[in-house]
SEFIZA-3560 file (N, C-alpha, C; in Angstrom, 3 decimals):
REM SEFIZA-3560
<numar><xx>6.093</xx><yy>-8.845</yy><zz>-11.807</zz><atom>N</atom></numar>
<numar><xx>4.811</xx><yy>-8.540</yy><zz>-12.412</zz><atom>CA</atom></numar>
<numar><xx>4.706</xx><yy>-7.040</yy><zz>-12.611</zz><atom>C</atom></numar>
<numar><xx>4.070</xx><yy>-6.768</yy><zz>-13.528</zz><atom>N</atom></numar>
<numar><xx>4.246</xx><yy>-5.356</yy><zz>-14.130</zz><atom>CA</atom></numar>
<numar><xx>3.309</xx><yy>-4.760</yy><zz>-12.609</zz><atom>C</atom></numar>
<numar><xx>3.282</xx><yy>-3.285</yy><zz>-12.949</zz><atom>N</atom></numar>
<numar><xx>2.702</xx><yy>-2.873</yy><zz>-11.714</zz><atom>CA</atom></numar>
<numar><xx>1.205</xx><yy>-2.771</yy><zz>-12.025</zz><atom>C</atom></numar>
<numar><xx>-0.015</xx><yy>-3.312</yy><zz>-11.088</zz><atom>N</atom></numar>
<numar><xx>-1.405</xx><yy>-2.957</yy><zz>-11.632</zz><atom>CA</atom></numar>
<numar><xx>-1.835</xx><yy>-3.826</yy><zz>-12.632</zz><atom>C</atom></numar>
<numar><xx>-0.808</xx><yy>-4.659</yy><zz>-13.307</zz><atom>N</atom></numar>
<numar><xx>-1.351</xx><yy>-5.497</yy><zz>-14.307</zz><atom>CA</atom></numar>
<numar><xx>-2.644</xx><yy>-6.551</yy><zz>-14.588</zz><atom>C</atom></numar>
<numar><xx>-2.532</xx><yy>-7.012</yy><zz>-13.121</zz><atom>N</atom></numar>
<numar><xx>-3.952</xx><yy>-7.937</yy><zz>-12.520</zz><atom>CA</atom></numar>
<numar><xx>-5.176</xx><yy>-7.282</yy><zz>-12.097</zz><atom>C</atom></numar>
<numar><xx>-5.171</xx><yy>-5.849</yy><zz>-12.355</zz><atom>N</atom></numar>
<numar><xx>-6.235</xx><yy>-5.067</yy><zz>-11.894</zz><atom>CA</atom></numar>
<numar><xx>-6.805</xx><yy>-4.077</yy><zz>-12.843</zz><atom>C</atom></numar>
<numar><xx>-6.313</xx><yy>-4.838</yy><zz>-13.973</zz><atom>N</atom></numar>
<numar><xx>-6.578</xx><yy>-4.156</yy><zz>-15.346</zz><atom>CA</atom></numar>
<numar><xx>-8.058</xx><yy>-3.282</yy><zz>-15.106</zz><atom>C</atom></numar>
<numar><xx>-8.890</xx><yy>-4.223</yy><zz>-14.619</zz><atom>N</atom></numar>
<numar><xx>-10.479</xx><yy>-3.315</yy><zz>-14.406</zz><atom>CA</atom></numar>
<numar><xx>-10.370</xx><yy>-1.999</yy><zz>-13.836</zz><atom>C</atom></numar>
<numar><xx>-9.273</xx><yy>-1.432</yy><zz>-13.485</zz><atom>N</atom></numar>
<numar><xx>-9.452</xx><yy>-0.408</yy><zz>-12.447</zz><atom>CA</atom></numar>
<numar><xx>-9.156</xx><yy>0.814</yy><zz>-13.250</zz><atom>C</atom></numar>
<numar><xx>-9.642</xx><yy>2.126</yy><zz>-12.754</zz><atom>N</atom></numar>
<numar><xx>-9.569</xx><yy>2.915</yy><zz>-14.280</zz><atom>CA</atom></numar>
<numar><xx>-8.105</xx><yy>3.423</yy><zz>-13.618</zz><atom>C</atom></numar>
<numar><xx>-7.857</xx><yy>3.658</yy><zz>-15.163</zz><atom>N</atom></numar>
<numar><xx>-6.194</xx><yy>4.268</yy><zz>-15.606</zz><atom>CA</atom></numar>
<numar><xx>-6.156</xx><yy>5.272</yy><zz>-14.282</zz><atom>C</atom></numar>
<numar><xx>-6.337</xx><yy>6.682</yy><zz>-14.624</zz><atom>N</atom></numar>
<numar><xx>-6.318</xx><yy>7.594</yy><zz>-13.543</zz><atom>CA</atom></numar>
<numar><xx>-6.361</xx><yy>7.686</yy><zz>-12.088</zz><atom>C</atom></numar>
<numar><xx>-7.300</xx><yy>6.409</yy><zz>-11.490</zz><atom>N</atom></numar>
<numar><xx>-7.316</xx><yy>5.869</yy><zz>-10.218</zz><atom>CA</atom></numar>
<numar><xx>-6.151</xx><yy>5.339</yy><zz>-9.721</zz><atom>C</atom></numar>
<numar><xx>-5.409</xx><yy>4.267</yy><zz>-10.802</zz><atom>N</atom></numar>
<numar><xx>-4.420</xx><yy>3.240</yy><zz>-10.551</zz><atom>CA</atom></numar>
<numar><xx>-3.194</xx><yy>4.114</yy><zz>-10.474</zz><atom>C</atom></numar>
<numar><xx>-2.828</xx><yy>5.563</yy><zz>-11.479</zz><atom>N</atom></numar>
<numar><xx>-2.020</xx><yy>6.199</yy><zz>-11.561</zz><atom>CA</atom></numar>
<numar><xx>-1.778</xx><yy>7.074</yy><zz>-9.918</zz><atom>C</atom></numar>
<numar><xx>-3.079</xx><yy>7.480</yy><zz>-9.859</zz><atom>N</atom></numar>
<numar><xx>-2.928</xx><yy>8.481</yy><zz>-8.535</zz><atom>CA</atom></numar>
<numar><xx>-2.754</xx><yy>8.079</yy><zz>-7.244</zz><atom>C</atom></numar>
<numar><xx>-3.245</xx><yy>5.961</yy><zz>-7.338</zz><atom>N</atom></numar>
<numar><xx>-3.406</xx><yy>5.292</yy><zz>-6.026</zz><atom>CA</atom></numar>
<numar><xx>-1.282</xx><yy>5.036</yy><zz>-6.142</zz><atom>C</atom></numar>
<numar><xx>-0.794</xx><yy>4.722</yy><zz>-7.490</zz><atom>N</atom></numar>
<numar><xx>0.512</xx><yy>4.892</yy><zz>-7.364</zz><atom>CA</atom></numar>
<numar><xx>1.583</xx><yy>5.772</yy><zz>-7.276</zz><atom>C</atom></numar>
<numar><xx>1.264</xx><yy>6.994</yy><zz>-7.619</zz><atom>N</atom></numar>
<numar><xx>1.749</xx><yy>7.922</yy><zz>-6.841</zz><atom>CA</atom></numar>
<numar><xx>1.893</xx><yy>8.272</yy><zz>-5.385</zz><atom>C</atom></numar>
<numar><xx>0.913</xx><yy>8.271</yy><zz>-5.431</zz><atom>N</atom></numar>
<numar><xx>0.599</xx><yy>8.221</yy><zz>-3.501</zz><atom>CA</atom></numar>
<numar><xx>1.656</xx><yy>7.023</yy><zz>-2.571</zz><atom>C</atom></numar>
<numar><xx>1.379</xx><yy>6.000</yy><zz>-3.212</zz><atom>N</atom></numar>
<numar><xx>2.451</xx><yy>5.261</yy><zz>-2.456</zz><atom>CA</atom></numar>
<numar><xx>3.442</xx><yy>5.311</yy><zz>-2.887</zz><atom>C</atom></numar>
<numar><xx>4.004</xx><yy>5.911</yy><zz>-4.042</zz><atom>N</atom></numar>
<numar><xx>5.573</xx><yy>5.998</yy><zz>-4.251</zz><atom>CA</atom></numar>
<numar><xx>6.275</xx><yy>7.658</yy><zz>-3.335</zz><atom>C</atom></numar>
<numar><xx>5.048</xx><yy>8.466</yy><zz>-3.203</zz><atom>N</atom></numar>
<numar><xx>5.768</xx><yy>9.239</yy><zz>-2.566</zz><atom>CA</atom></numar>
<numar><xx>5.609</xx><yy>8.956</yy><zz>-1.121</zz><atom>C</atom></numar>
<numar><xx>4.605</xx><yy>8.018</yy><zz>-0.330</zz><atom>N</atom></numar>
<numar><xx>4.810</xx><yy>6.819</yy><zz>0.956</zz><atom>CA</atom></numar>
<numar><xx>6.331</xx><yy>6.505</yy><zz>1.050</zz><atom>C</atom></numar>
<numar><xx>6.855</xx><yy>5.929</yy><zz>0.289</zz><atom>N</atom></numar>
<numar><xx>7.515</xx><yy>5.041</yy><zz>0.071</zz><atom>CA</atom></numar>
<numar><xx>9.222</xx><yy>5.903</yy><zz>0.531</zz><atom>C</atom></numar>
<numar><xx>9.045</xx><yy>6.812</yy><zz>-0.263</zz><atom>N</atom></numar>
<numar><xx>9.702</xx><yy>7.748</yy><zz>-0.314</zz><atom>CA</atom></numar>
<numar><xx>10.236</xx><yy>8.688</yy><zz>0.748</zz><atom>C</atom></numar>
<numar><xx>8.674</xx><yy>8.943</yy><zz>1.644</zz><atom>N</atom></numar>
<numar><xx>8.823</xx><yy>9.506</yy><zz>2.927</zz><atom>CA</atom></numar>
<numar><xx>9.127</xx><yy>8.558</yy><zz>3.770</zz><atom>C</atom></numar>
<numar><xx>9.644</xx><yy>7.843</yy><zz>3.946</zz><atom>N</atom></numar>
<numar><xx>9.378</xx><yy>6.980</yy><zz>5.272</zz><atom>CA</atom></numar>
<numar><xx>10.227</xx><yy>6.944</yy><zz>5.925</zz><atom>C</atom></numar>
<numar><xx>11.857</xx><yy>7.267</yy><zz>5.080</zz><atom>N</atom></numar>
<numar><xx>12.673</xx><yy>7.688</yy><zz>6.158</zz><atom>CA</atom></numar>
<numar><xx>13.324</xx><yy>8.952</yy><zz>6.241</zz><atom>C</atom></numar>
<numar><xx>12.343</xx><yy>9.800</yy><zz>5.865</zz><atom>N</atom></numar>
<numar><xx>12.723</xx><yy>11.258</yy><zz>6.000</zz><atom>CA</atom></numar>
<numar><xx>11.308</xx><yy>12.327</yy><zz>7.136</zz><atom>C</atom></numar>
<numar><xx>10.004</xx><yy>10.954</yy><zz>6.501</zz><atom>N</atom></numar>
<numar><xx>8.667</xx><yy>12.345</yy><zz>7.600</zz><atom>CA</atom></numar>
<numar><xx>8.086</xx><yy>10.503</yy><zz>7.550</zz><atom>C</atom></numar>
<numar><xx>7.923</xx><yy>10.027</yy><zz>8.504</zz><atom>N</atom></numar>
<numar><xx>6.716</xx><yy>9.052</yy><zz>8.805</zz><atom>CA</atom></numar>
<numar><xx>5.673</xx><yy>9.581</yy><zz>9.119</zz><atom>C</atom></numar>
<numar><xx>5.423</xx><yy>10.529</yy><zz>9.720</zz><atom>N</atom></numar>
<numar><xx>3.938</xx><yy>10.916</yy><zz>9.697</zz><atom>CA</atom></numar>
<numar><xx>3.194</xx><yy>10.899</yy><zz>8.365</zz><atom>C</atom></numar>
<numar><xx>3.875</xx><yy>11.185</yy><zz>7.554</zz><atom>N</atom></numar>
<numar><xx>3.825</xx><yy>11.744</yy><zz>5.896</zz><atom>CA</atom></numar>
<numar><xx>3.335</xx><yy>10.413</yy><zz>5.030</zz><atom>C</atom></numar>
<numar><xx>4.434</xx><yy>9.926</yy><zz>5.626</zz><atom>N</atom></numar>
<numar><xx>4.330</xx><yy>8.531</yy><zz>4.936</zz><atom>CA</atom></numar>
<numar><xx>2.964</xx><yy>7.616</yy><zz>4.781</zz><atom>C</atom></numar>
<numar><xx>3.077</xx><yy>7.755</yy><zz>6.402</zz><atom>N</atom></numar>
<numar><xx>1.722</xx><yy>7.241</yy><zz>6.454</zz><atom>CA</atom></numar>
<numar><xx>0.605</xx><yy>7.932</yy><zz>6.025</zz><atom>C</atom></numar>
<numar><xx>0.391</xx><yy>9.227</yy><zz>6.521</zz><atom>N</atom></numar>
<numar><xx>-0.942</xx><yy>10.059</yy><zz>5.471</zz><atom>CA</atom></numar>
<numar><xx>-1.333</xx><yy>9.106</yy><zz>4.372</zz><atom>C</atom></numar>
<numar><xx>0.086</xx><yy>9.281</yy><zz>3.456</zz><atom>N</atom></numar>
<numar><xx>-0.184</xx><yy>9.448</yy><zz>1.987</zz><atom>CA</atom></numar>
<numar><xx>-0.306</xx><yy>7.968</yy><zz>1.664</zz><atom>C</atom></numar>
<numar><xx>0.406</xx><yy>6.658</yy><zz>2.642</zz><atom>N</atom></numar>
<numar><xx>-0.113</xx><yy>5.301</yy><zz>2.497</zz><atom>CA</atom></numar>
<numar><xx>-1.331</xx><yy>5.190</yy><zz>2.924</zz><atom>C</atom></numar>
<numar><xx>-1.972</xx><yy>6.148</yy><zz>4.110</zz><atom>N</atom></numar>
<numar><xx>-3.185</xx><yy>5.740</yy><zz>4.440</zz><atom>CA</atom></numar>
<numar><xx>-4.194</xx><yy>6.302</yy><zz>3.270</zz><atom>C</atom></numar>
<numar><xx>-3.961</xx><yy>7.755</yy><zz>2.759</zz><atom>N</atom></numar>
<numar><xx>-5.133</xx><yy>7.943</yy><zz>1.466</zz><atom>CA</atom></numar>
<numar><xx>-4.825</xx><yy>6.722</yy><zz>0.326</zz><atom>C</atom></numar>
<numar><xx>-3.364</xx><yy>6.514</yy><zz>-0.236</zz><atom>N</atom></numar>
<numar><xx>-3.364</xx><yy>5.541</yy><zz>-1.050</zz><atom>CA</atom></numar>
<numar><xx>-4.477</xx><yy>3.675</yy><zz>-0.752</zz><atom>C</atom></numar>
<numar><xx>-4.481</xx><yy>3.673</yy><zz>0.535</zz><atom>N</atom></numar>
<numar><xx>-4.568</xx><yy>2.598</yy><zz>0.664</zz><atom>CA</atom></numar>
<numar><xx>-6.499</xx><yy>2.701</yy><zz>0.432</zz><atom>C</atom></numar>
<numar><xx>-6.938</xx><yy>4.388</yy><zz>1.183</zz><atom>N</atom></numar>
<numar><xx>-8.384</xx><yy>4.210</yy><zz>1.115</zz><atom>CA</atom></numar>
<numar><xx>-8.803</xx><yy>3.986</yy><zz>-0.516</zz><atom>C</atom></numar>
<numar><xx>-7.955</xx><yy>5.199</yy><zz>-1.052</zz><atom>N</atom></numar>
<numar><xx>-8.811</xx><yy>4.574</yy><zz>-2.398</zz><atom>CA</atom></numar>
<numar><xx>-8.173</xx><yy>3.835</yy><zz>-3.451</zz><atom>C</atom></numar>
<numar><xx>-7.459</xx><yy>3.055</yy><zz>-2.955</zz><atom>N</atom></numar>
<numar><xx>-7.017</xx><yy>1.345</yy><zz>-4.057</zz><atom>CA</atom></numar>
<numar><xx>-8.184</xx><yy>0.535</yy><zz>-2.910</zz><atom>C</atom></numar>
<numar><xx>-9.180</xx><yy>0.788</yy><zz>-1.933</zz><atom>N</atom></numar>
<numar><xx>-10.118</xx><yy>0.020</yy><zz>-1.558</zz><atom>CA</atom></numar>
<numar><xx>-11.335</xx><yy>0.117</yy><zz>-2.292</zz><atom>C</atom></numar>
<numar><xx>-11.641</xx><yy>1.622</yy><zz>-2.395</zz><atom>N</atom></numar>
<numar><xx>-12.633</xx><yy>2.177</yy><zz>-3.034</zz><atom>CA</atom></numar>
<numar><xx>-12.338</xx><yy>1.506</yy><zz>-4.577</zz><atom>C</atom></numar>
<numar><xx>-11.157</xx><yy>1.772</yy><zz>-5.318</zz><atom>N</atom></numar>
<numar><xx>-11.518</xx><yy>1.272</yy><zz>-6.486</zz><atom>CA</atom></numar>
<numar><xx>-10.773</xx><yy>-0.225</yy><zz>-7.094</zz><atom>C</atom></numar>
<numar><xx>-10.575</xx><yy>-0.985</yy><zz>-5.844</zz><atom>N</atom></numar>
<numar><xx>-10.877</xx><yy>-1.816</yy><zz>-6.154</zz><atom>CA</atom></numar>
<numar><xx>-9.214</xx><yy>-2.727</yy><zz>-6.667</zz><atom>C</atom></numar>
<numar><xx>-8.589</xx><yy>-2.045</yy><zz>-6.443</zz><atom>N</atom></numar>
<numar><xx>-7.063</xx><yy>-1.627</yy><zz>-6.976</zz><atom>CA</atom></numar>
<numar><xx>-6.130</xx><yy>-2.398</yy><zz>-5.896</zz><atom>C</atom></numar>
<numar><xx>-6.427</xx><yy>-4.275</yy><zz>-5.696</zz><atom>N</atom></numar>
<numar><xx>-5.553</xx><yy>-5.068</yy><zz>-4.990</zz><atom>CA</atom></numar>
<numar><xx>-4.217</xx><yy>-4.740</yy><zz>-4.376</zz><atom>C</atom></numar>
<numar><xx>-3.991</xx><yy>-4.636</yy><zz>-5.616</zz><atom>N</atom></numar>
<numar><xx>-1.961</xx><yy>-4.276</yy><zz>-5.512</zz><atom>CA</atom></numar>
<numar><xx>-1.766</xx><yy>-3.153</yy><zz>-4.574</zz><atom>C</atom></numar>
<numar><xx>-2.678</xx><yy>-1.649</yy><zz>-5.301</zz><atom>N</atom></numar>
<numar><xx>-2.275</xx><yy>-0.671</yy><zz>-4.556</zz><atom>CA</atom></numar>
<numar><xx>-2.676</xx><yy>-0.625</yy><zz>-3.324</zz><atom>C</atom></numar>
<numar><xx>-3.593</xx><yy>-1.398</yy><zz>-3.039</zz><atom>N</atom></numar>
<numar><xx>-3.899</xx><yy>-1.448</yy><zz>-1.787</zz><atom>CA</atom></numar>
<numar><xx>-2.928</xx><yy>-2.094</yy><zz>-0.828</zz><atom>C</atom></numar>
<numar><xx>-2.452</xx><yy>-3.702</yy><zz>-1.577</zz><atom>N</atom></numar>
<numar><xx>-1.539</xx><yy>-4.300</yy><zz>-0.661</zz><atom>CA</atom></numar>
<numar><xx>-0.233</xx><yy>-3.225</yy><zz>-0.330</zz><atom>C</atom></numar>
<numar><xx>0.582</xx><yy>-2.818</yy><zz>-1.540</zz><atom>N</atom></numar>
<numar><xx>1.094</xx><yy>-1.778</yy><zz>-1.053</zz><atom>CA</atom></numar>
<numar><xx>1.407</xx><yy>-0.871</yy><zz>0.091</zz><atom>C</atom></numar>
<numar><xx>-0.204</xx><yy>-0.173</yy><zz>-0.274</zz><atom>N</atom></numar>
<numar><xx>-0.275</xx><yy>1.110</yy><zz>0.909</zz><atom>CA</atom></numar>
<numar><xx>-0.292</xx><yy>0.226</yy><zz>2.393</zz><atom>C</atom></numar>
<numar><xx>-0.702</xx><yy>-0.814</yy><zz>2.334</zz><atom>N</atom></numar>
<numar><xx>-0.603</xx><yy>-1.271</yy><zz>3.705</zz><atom>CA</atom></numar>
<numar><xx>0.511</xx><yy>-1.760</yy><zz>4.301</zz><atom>C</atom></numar>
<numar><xx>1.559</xx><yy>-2.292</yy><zz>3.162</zz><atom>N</atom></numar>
<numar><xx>3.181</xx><yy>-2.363</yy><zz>3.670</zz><atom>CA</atom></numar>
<numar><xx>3.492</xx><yy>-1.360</yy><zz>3.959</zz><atom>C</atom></numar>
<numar><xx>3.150</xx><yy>-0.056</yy><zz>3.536</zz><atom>N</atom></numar>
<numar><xx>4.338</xx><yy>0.916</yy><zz>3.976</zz><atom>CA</atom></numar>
<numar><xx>3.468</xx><yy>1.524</yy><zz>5.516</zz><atom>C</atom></numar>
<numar><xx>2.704</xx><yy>1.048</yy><zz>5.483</zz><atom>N</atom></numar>
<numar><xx>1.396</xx><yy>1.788</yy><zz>6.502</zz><atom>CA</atom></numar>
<numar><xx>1.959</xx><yy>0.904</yy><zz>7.801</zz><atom>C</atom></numar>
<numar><xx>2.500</xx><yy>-0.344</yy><zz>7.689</zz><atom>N</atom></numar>
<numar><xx>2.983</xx><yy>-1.635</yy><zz>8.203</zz><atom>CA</atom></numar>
<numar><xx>4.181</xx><yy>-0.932</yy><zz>8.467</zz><atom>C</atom></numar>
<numar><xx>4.884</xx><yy>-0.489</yy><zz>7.980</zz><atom>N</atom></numar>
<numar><xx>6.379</xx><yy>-0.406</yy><zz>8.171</zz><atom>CA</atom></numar>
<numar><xx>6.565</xx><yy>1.048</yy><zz>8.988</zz><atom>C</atom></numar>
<numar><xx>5.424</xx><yy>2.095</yy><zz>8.752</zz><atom>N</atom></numar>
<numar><xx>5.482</xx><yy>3.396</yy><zz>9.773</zz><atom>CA</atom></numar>
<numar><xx>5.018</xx><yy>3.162</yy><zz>11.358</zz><atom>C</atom></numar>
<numar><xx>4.051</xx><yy>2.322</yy><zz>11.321</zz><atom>N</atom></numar>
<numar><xx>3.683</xx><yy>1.714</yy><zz>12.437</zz><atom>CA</atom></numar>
<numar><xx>4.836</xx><yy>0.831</yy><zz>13.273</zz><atom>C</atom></numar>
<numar><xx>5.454</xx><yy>0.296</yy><zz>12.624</zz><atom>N</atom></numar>
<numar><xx>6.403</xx><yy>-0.699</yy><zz>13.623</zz><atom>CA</atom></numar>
<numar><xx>7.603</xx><yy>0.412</yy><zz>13.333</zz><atom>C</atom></numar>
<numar><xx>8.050</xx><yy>1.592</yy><zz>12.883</zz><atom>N</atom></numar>
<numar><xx>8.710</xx><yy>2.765</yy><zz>13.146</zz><atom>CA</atom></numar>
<numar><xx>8.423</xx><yy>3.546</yy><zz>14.612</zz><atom>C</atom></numar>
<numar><xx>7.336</xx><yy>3.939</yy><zz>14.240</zz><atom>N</atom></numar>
<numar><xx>6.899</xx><yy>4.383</yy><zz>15.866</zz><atom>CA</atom></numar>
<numar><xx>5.834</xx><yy>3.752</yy><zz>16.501</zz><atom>C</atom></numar>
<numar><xx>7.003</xx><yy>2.717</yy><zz>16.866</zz><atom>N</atom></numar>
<numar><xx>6.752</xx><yy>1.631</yy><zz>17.895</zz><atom>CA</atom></numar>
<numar><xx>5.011</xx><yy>1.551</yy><zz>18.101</zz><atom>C</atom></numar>
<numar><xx>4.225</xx><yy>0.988</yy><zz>17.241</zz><atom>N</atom></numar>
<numar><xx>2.839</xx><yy>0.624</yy><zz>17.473</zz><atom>CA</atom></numar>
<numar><xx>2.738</xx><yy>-0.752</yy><zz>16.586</zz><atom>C</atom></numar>
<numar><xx>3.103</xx><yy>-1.896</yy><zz>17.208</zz><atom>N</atom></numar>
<numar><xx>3.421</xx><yy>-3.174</yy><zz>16.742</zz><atom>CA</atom></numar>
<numar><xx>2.056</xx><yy>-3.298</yy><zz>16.618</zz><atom>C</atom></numar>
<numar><xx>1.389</xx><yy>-3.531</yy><zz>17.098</zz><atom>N</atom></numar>
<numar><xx>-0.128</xx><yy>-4.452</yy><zz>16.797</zz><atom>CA</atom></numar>
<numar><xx>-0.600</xx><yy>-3.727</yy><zz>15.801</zz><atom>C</atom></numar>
<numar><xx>-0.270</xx><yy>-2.291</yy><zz>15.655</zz><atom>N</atom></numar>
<numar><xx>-0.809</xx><yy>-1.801</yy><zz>14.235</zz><atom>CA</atom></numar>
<numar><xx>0.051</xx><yy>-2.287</yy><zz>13.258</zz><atom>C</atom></numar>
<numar><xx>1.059</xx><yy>-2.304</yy><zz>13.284</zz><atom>N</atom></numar>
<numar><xx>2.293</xx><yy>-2.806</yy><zz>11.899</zz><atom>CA</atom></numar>
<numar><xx>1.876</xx><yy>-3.848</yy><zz>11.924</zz><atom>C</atom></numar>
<numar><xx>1.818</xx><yy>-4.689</yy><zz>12.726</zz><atom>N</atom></numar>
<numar><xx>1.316</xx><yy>-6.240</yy><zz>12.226</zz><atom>CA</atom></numar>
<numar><xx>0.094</xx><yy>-6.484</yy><zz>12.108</zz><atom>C</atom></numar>
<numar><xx>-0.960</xx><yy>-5.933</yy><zz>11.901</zz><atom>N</atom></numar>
<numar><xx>-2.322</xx><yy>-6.020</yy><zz>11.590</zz><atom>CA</atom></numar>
<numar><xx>-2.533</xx><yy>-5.848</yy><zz>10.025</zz><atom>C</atom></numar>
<numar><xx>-1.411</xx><yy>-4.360</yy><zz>9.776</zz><atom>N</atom></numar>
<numar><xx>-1.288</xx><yy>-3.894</yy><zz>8.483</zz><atom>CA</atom></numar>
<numar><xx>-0.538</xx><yy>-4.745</yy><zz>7.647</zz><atom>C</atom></numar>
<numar><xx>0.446</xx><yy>-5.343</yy><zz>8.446</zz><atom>N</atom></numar>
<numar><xx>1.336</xx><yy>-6.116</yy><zz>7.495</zz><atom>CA</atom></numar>
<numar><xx>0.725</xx><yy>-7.740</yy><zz>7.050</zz><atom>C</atom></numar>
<numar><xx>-0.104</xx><yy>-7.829</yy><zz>7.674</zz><atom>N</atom></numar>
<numar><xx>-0.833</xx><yy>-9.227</yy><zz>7.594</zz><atom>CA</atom></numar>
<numar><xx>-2.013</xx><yy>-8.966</yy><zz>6.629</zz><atom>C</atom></numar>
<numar><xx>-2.346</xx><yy>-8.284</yy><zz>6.504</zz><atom>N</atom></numar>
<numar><xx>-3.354</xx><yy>-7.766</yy><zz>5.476</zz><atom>CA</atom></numar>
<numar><xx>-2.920</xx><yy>-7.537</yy><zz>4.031</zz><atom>C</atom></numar>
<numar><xx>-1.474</xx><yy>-6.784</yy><zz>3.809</zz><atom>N</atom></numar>
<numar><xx>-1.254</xx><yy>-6.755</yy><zz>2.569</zz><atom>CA</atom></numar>
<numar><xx>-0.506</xx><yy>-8.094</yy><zz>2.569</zz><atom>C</atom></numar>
<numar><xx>0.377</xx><yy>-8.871</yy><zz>3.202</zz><atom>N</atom></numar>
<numar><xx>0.432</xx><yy>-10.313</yy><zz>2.775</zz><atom>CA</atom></numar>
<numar><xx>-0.557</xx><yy>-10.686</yy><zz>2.610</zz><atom>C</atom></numar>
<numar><xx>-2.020</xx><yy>-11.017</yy><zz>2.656</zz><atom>N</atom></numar>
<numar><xx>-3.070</xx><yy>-11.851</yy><zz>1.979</zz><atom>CA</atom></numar>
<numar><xx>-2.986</xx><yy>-11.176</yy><zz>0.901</zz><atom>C</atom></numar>
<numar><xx>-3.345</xx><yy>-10.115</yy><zz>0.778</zz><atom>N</atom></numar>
<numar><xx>-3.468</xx><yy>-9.421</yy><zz>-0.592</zz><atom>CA</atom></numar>
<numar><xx>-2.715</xx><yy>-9.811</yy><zz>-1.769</zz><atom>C</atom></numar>
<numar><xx>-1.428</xx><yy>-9.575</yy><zz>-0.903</zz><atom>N</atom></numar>
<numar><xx>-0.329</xx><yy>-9.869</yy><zz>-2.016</zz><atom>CA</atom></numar>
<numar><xx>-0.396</xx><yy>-11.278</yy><zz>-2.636</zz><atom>C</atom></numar>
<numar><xx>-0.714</xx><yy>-12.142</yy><zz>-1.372</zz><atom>N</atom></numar>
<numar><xx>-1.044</xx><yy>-13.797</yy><zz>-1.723</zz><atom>CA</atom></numar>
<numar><xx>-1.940</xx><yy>-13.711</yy><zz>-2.670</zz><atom>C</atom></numar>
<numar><xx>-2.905</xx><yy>-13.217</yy><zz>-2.614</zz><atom>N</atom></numar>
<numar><xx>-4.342</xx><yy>-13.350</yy><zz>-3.470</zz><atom>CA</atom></numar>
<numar><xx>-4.191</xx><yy>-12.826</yy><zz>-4.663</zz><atom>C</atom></numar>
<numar><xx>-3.432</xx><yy>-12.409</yy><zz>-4.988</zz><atom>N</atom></numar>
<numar><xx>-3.404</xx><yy>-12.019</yy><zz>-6.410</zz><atom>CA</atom></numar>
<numar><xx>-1.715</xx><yy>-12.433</yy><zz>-7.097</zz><atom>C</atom></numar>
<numar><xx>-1.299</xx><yy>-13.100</yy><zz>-6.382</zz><atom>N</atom></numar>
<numar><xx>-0.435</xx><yy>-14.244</yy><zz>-6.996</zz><atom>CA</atom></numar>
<numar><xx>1.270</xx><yy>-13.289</yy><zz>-6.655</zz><atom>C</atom></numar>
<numar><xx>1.527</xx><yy>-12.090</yy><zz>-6.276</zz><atom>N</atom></numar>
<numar><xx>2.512</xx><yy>-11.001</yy><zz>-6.381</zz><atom>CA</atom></numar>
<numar><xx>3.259</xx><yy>-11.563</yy><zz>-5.030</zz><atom>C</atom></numar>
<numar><xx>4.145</xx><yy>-12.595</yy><zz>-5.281</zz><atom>N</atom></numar>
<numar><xx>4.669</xx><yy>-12.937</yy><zz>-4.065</zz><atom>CA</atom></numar>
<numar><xx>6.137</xx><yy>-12.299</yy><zz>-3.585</zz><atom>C</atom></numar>
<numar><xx>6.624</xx><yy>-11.397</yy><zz>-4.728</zz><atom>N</atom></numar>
<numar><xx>7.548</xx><yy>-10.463</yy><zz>-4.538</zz><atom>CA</atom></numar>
<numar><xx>7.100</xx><yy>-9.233</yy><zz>-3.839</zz><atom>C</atom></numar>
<numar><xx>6.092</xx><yy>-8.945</yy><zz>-3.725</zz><atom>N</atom></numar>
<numar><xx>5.264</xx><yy>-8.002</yy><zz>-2.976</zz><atom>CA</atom></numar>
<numar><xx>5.346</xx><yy>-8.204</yy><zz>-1.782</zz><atom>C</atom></numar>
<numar><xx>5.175</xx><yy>-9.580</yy><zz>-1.029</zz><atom>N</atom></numar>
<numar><xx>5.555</xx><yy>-9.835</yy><zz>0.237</zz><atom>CA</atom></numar>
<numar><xx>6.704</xx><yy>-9.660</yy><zz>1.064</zz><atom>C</atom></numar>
//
């Protein structure tokens, strides 16, 4: 699925900056996890704020994946259970 495609409502500039943010998440994660997470945790606040499913499920995988890095399981799996619904809910099961 294209990226953002199901969230067409969300404005251009929001969707662009909520994907940046997690591509440079994505990016950090095995070079600065602290980083990573920052920039998954701002990505993730505002794909909430605007509304932006995907980027949200996203930011919470990688937010999921810094957490069970340094060893804080109940946070990685809180996070990671959250963007699986997400991802469920809007049909992106490659996302999972």
């Amino acid at each position: 699925m294209k990226r953002g495609a199901r969230n067409a409502s969300v404005d251009e500039g929001n969707r662009d900056e909520i994907d940046r943010l997690n591509d440079q998440a994505r990016a950090s994660v095995s070079t600065d996890l602290r980083r990573a997470l920052a920039e998954a945790t701002s990505a993730s606040e505002l794909a909430a704020g605007a509304g932006y499913v995907l980027g949200r499920a996203r930011a919470l995988r990688t937010i999921g994946e810094c957490h069970g890095r340094l060893a804080a399981p109940d946070a990685a799996r809180t996070a990671l259970e959250e963007a699986i619904a997400l991802f469920q809910a809007e049909g992106d099961l490659g996302g999972e």
